[in-house]
Backbone as CSV, one residue per row, in Angstrom:
resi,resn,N_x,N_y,N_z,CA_x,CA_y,CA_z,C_x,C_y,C_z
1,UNK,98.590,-120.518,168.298,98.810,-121.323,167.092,99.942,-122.314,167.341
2,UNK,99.845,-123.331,166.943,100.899,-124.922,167.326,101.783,-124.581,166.322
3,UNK,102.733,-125.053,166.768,103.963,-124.959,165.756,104.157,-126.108,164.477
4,UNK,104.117,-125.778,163.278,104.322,-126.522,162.416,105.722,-127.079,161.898
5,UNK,105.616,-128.197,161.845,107.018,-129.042,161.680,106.785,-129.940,160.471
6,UNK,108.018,-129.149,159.223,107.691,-129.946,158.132,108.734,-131.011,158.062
7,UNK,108.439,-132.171,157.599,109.338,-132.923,157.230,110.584,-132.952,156.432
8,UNK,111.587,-133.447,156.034,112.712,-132.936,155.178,111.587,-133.108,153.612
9,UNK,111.328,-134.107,153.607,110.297,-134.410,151.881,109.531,-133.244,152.158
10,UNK,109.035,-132.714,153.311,107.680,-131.888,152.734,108.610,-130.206,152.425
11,UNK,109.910,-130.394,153.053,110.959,-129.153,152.907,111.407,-129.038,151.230
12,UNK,111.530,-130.154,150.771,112.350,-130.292,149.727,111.184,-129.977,148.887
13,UNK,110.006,-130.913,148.991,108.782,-130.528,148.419,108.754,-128.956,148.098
14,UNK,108.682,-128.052,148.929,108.375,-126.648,148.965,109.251,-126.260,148.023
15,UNK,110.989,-126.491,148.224,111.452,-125.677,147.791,111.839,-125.764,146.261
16,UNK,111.642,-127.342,145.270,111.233,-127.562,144.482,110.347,-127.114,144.045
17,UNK,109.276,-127.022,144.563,107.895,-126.559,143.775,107.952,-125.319,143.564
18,UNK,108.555,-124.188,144.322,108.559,-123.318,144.230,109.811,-122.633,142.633
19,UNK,111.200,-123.501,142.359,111.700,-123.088,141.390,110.625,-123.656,140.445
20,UNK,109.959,-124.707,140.161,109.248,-124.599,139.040,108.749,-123.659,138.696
21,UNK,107.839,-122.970,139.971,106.648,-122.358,139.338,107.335,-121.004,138.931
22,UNK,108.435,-120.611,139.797,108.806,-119.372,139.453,110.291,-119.421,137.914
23,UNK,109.968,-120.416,137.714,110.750,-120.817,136.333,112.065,-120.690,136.350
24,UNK,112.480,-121.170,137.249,114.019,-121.395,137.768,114.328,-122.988,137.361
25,UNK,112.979,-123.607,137.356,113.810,-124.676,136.519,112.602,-124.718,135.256
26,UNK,112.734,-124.721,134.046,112.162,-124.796,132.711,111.391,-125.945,132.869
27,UNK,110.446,-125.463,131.500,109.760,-126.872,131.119,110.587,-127.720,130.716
28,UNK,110.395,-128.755,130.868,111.040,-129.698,129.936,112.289,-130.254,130.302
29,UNK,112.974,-129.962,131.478,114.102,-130.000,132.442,113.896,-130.856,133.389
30,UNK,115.145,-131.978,132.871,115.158,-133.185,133.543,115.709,-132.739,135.098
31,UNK,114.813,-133.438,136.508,115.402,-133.088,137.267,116.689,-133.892,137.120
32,UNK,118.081,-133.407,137.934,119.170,-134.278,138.316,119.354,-134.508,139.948
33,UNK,118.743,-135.841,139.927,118.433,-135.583,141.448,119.951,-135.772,142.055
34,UNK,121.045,-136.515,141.324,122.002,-136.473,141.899,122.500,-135.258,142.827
35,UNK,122.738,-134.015,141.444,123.179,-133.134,141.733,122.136,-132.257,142.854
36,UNK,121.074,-132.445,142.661,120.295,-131.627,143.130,120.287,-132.197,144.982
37,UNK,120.152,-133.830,144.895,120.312,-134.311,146.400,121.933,-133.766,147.070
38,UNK,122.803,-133.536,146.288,124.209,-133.153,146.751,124.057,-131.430,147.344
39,UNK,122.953,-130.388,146.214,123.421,-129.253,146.281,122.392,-128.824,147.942
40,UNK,121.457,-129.677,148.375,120.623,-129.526,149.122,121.083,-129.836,150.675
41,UNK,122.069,-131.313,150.466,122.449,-132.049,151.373,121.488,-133.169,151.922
42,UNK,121.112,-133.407,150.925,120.115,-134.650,151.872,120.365,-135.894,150.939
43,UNK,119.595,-137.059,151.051,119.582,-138.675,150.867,118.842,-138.322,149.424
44,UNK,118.616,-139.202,148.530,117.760,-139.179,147.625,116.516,-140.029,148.066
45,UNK,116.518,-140.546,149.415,115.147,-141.014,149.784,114.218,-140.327,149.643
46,UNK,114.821,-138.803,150.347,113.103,-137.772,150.788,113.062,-136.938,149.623
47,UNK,114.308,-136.705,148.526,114.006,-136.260,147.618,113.069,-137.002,146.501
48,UNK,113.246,-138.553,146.205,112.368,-139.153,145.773,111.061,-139.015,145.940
49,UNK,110.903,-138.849,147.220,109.520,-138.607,148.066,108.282,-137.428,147.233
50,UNK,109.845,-135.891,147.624,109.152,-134.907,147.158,108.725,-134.709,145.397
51,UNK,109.644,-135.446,144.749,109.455,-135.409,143.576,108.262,-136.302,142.783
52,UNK,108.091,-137.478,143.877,106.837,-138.013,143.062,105.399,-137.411,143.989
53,UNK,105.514,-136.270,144.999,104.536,-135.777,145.258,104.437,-134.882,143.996
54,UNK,105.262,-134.495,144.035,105.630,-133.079,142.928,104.593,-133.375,141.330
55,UNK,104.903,-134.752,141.066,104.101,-135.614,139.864,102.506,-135.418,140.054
56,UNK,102.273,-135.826,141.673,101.328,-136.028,141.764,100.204,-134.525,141.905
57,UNK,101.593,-133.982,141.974,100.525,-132.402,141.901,100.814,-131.537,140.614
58,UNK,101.117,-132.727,139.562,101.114,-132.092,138.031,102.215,-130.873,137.297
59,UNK,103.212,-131.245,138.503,104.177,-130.152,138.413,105.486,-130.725,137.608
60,UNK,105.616,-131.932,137.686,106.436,-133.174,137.419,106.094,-134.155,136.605
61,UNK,106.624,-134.739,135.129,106.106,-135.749,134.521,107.345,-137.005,134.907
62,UNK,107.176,-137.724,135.315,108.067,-139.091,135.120,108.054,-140.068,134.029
63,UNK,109.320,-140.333,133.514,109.649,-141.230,132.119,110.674,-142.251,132.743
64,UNK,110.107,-143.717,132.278,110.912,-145.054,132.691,112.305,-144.805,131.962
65,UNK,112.889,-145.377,133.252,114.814,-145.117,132.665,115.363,-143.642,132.205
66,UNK,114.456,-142.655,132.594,114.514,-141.158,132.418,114.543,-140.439,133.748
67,UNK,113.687,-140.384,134.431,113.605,-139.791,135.484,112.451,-138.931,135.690
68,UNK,112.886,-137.625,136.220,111.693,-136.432,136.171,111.761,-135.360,135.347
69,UNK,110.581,-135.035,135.243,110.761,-133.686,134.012,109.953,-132.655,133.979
70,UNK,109.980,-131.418,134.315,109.427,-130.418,134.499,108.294,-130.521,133.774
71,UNK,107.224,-130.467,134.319,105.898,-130.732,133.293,105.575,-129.309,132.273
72,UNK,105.598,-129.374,130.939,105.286,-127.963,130.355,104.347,-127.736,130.091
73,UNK,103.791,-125.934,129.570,102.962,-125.420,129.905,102.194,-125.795,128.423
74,UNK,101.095,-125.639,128.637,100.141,-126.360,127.855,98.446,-125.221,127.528
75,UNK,98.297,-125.280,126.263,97.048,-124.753,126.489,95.935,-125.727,126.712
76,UNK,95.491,-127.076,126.603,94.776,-127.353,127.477,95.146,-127.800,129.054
77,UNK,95.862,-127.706,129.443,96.625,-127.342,130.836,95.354,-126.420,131.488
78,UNK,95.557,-124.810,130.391,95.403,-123.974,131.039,94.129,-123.767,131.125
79,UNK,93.140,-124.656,130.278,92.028,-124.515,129.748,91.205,-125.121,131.010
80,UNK,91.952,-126.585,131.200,91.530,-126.688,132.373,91.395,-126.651,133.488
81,UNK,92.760,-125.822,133.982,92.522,-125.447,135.424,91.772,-124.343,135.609
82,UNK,91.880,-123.144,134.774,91.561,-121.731,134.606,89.913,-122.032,134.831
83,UNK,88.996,-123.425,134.231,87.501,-123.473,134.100,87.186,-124.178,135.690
84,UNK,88.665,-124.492,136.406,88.175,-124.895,137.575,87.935,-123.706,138.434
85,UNK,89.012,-123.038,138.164,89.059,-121.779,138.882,87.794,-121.024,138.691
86,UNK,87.767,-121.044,137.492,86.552,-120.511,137.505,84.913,-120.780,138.126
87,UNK,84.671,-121.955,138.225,83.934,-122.765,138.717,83.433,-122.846,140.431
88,UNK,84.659,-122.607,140.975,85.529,-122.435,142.810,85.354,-121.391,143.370
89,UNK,86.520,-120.677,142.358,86.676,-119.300,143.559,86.020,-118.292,143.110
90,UNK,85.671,-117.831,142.303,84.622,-116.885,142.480,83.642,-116.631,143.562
91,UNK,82.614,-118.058,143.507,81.430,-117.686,144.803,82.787,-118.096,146.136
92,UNK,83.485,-118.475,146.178,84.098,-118.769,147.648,84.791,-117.578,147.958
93,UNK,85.070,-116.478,147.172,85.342,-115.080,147.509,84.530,-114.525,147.472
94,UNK,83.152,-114.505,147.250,82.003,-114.004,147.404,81.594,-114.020,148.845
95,UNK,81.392,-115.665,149.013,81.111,-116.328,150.271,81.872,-115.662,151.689
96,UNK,83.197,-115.677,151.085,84.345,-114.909,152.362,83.916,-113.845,152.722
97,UNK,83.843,-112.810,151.584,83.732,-111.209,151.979,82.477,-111.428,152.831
98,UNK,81.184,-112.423,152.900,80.629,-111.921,154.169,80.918,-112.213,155.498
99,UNK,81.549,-113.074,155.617,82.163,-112.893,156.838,83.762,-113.155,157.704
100,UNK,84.630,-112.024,156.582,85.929,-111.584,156.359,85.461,-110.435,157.411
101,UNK,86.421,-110.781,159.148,86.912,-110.307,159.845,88.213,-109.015,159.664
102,UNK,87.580,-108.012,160.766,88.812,-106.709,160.671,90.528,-107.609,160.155
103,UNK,90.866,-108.249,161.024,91.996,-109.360,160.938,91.833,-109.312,159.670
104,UNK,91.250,-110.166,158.732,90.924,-110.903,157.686,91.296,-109.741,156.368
105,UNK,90.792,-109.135,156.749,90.780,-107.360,155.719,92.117,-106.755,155.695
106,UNK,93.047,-107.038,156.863,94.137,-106.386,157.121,95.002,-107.108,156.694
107,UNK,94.680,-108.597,157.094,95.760,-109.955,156.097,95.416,-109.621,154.416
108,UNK,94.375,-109.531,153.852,94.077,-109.469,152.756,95.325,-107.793,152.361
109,UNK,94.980,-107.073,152.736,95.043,-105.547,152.316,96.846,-105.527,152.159
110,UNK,97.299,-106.668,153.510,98.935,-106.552,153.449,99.549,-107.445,152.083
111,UNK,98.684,-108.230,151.885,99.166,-109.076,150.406,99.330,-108.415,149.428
112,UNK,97.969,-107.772,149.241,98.065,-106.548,147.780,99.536,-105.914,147.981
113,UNK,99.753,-105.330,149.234,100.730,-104.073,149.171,101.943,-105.183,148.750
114,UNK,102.371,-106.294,149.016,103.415,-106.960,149.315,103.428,-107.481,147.885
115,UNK,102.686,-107.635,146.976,102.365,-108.015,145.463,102.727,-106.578,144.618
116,UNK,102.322,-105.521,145.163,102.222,-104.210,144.783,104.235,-103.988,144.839
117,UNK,104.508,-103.985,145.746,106.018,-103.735,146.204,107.095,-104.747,145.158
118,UNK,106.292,-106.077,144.973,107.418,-107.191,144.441,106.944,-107.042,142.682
119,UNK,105.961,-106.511,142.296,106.028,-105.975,140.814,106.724,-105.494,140.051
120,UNK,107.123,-104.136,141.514,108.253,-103.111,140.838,109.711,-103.613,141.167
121,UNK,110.341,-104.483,142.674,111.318,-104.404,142.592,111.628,-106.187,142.424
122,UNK,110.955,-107.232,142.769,111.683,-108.271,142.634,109.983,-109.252,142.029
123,UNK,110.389,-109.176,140.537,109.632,-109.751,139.679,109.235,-111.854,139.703
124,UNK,110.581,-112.120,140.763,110.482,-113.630,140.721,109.598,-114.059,141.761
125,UNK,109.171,-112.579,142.700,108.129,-113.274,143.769,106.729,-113.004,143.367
126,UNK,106.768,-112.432,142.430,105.245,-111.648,141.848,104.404,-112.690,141.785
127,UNK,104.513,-114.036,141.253,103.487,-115.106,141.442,103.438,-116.384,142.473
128,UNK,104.080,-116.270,143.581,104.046,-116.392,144.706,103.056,-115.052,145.603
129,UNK,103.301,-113.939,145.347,102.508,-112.941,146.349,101.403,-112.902,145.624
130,UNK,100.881,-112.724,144.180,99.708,-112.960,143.741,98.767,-114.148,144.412
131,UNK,99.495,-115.578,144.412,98.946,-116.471,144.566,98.583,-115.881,146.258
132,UNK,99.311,-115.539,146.654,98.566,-115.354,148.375,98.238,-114.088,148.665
133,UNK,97.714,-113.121,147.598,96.436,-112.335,147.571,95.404,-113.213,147.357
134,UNK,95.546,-113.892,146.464,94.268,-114.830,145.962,93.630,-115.490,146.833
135,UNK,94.600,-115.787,147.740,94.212,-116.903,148.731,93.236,-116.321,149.954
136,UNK,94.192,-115.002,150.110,93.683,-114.358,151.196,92.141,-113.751,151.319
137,UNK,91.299,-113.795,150.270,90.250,-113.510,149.642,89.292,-114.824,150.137
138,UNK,90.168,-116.084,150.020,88.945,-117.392,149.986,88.835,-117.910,151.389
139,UNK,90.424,-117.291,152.249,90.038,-118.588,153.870,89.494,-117.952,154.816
140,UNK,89.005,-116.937,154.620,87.866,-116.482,156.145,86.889,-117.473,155.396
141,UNK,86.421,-118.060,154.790,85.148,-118.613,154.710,85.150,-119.623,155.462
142,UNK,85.920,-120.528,155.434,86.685,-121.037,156.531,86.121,-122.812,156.183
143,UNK,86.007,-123.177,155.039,85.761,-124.540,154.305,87.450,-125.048,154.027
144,UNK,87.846,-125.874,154.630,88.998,-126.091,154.471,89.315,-126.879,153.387
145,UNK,88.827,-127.751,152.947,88.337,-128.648,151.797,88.472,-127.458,150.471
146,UNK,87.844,-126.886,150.707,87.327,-126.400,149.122,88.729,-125.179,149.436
147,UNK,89.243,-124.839,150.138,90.483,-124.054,150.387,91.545,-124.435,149.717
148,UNK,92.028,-125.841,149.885,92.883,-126.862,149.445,92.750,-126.751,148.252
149,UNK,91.401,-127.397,147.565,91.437,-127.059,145.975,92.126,-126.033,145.532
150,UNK,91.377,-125.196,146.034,91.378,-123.492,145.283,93.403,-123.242,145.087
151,UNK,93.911,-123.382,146.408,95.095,-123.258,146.079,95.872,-123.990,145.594
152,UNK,95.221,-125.226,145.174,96.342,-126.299,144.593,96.028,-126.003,142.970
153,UNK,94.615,-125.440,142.729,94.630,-124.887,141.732,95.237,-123.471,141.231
154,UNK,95.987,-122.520,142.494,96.109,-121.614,142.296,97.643,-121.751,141.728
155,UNK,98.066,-122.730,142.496,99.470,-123.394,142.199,99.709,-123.704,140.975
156,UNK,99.200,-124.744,140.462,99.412,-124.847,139.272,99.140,-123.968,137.868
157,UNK,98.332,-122.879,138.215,97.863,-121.340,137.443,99.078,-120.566,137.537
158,UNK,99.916,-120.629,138.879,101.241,-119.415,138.678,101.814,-119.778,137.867
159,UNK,102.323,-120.502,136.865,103.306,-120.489,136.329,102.368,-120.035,134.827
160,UNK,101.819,-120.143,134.558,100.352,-119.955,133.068,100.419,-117.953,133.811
161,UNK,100.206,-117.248,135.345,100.023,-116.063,135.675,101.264,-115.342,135.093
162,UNK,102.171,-116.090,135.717,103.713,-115.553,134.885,103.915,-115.304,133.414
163,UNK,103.676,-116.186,132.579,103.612,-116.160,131.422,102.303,-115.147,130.697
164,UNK,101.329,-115.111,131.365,100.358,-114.249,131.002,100.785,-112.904,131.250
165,UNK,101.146,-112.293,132.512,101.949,-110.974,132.824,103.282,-110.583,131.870
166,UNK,103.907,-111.462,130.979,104.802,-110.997,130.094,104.934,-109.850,129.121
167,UNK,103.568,-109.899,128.346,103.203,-108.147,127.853,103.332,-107.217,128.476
168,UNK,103.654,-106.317,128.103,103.519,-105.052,128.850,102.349,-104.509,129.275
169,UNK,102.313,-103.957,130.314,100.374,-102.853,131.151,100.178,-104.296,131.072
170,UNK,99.669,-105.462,131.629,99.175,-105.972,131.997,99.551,-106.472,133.429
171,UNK,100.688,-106.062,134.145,100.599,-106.049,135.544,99.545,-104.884,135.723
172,UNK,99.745,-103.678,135.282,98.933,-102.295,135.746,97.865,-102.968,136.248
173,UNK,96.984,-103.418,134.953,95.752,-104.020,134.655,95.434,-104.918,136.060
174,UNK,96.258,-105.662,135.939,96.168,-106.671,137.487,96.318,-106.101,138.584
175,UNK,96.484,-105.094,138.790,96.850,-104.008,139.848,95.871,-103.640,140.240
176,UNK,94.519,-102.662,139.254,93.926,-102.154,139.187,92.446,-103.039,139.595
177,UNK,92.322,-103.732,139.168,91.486,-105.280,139.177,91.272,-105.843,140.811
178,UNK,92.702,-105.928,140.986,92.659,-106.220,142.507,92.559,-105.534,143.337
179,UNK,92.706,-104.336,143.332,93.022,-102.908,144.231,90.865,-102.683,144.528
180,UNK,90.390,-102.666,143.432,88.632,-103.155,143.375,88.067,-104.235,143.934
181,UNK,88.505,-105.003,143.416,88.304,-106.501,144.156,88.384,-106.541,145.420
182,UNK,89.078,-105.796,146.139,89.775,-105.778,147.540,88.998,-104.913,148.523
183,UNK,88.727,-103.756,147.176,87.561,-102.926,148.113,85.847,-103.739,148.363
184,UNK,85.667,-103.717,146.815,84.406,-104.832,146.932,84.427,-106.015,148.290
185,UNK,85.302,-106.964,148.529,85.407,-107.349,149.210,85.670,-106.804,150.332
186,UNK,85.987,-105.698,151.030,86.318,-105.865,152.003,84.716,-105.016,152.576
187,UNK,84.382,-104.701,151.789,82.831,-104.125,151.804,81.714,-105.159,152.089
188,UNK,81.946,-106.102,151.757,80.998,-107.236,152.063,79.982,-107.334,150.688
189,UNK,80.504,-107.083,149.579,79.865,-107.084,148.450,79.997,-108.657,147.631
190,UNK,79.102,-109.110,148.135,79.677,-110.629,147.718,79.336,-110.986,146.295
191,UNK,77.944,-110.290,145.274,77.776,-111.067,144.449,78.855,-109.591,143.312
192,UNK,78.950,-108.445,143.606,79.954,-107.775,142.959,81.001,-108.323,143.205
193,UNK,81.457,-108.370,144.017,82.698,-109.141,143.956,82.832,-110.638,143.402
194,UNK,82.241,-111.499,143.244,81.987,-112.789,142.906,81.996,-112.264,141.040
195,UNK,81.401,-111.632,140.534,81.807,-111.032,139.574,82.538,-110.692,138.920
196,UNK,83.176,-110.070,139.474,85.013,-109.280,139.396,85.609,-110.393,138.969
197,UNK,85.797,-111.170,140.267,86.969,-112.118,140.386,86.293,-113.041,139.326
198,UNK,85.198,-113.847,138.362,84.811,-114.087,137.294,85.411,-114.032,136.313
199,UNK,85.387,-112.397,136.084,85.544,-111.630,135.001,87.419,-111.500,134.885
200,UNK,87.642,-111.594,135.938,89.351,-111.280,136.632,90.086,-112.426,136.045
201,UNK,89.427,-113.547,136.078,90.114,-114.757,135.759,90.033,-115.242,134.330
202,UNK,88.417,-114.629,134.261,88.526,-115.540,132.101,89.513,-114.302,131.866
203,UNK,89.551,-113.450,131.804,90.160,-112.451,131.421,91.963,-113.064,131.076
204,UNK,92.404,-113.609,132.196,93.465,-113.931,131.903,93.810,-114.988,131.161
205,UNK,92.699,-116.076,131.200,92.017,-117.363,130.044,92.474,-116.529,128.656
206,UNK,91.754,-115.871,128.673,91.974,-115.166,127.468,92.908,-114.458,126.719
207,UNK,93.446,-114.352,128.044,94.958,-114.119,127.517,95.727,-114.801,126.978
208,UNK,95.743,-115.734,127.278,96.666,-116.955,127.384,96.136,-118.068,125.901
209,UNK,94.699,-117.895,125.876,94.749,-118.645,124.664,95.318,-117.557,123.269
210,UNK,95.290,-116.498,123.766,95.927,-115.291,122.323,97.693,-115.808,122.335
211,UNK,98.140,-115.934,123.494,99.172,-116.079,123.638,99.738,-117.640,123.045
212,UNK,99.107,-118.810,123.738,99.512,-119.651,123.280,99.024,-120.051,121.690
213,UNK,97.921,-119.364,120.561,97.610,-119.342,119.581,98.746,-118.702,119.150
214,UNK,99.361,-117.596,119.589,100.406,-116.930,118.796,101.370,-117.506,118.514
């Protein structure tokens, strides 16, 4: 495997995107790129960079003579990524489990545990390791294209996953869901599993419109 070399923008990129989603920086929270280019150490060139990628991947709203602003969470937001998701990954985790390699089963199987582990003790990675269970389900299929989607949609769903997991027993629930899912899949059960993960996702749709109705 070649070694990957990210750029400082595609660095800053990451590590921005990542306090959004894990809600370290709020909706509605103007970035300060001053402070923020000072606390990082870099130019506000490549931070500019990362922040209007950041826009461009719906994570970021920009306002003239304002700046940037944490884009907030929204129920048609959620309405519509959740019907993409729905739409995607289902058959493309279907598609995988048939030909999801020993490798493939063992990458998959270490995510759960590593999602399983950050539930109970460190709650700010829980939708970061979710998102790459999720993932780990769709890239043995090995469509790189429709990969990209899936996780740029998965991206913008963690922060709507977070907020949905706020009740109580509904990690269990997600526990339990995936712990099946995982077997189905690793079984080569593609249209049961294509199912699941269906049912796995309005499920949390549904959550979320009780939630944001409330």
């Amino acid at each position: 495997m070649g070694l990957v070399v990210q750029t400082l923008s595609e660095q800053i990129f990451t590590l921005v995107r990542d306090r959004i989603i894990s809600g370290r920086l709020a909706s509605d929270t103007p970035i300060r790129q001053d402070a923020l280019a000072a606390e990082l150490g870099v130019s506000k060139i490549p931070l500019r960079e990362a922040l209007a990628r950041l826009e461009q991947e719906g994570l970021l709203l920009s306002q003239a003579n304002r700046g940037f602003f944490v884009r907030p969470l929204s129920a048609e937001e959620a309405e519509e990524v959740f019907a993409l998701r729905l739409k995607l990954e289902p058959d493309a985790v279907g598609e995988a489990s048939e030909v999801a390699t020993d490798e493939d089963k063992a990458t998959a199987r270490a995510a759960l545990d590593a999602l399983d582990k950050a539930a109970v003790s460190d709650k700010a990675a829980v939708g970061k390791l979710n998102r790459a269970f999720h993932m780990s389900l769709v890239r043995p299929l090995g469509h790189p294209l429709t990969t990209q989607i899936i996780e740029r949609l998965n991206i913008i769903s963690e922060r709507y996953v977070g907020k949905h997991l706020e009740p109580a027993g509904r990690d269990d629930r997600a526990h339990k869901e995936h712990l099946a899912m995982l077997e189905l899949w690793s079984q080569g059960k593609r249209i049961e599993v294509a199912g699941m993960m269906y049912d796995h996702i309005e499920s949390t749709l549904e959550d979320l419109r009780r939630e944001f109705r409330g």
